[in-house]
N, C-alpha and C positions, 0 to 999 in steps of 0.2 A: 941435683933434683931429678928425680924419675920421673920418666916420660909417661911410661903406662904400668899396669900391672903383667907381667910373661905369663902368670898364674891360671890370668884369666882369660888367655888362649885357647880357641877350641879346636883340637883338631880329630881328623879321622871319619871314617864313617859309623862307627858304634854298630849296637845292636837291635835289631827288631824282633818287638813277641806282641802276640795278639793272642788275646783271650775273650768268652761270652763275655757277655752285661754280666754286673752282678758281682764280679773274681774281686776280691781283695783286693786292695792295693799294696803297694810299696807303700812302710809307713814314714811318715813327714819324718825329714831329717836322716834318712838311711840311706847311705849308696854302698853299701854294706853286703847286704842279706840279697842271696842268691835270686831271683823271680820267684824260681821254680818252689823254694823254701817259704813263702809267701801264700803259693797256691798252685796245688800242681797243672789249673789251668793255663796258666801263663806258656804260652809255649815259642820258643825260639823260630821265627821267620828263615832262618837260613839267609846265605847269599843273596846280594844284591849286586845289580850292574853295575851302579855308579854313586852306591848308598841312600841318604835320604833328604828331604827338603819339608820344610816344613814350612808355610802360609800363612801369613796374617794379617787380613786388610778388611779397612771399613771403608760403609759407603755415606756421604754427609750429603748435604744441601746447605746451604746460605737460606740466613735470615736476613732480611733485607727490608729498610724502609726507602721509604721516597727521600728522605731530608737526608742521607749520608752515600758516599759514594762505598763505602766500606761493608760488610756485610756486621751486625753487632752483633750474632754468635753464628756460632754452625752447630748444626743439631745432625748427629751421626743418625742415619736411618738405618742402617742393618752391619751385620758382620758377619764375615767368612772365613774360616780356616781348613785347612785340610792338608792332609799329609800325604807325598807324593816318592813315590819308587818302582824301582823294575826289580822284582822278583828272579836271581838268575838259577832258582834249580827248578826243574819241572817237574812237579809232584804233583799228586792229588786231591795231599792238602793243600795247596798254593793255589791251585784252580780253585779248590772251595773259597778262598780268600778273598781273591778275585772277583769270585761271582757271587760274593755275599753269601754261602752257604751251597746247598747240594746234597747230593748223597754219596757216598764212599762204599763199595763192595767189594772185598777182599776174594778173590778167587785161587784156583791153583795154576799158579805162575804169572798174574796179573791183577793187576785192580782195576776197578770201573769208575769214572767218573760221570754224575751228568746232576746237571744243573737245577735250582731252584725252579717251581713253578715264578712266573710274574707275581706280585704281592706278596711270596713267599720268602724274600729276601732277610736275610738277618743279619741286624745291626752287632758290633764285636766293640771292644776295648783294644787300644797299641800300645805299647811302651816301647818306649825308646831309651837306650843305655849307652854313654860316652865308652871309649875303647879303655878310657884313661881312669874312670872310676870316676870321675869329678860332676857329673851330671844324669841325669834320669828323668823322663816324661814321661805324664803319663796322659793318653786321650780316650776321654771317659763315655763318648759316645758315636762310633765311628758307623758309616758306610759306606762304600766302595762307590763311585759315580762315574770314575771315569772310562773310556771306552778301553777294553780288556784287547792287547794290540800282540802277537806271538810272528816274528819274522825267524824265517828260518833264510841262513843263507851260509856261504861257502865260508871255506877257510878256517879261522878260529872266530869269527864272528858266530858267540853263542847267542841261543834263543830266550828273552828274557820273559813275564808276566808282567805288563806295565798293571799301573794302581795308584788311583788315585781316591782319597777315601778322606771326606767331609767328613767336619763334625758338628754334630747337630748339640740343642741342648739337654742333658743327662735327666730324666725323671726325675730324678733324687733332688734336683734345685742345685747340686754341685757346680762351679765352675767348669766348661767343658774340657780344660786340663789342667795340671798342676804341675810343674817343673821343681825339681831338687836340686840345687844346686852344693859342690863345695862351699866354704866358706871362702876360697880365694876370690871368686865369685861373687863377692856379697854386694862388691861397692862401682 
């Protein structure tokens, strides 16, 4: 008798691409068809320090009367997810990422970066892609929340872009993500 399924193993860190609101998605059942093939929005994140982690936690309370010591339901009050990584190549686009948007100015022999005004901030789309072909996420209304953190220090310790980027709920009424999985996966 088998223990588990090996199929249904996930390894590796995959891949990251962010795109506006709005970008097509991957359609349901495809781990197939390239991002980019999809919509040339979707664009590859590059390198990461340590890959990606993904969050998912609600918050409840007890219902609770006087005649039972037990609680006779819990009623979920909110939920949060958000997806967290260190950004490891230093561009201009990865800062705009970062900082929820910005402005980019191509010059000769450099580019400029700086930053969104406050209120000015804009929300993006992530997907996420196994290394192995077998899985694909996609998070349909993202922004970046958490403190943008760049150490520079000796040796091969490189400088990464931390990122931490909530997801809110999608205009559309859509679920705020949709996972693809293989069919080894199913059960």
């Amino acid at each position: 008798m088998a223990r588990g399924n090996p199929g249904a193993l996930a390894l590796g860190p995959g891949k990251l691409y962010i795109a506006v609101l709005g970008t097509p998605e991957i359609p349901d059942n495809d781990l197939t068809t390239p991002w980019a093939s999809v919509s040339a929005n979707w664009i590859p994140l590059g390198y990461t320090a340590e890959g990606s982690t993904f969050n998912y936690s609600v918050d409840t309370e007890n219902v609770e009367v006087a005649e039972e010591l037990d609680p006779v339901a819990v009623a979920l009050t909110s939920r949060e997810m958000n997806i967290d990584f260190a950004l490891a190549e230093i561009t201009a686009r990865n800062l705009k990422t970062a900082l929820n948007g910005g402005t980019i100015t191509a010059g000769v022999g450099a580019v400029t970066f700086e930053p969104p005004a406050l209120g000015e901030e804009v929300r993006t789309m992530l997907g996420w892609e196994s290394e192995d072909g077998t899985e694909r996420w996609i998070y349909r209304k993202c922004l970046q929340t958490g403190g943008m953190e760049m150490a520079r220090q000796k040796g091969a310790a490189k400088a990464t872009i931390s990122c931490s980027f909530k997801l809110e709920k999608p205009t559309s009424g859509a679920a705020p993500f949709k996972a693809i999985l293989a069919m080894a996966r199913a059960a």
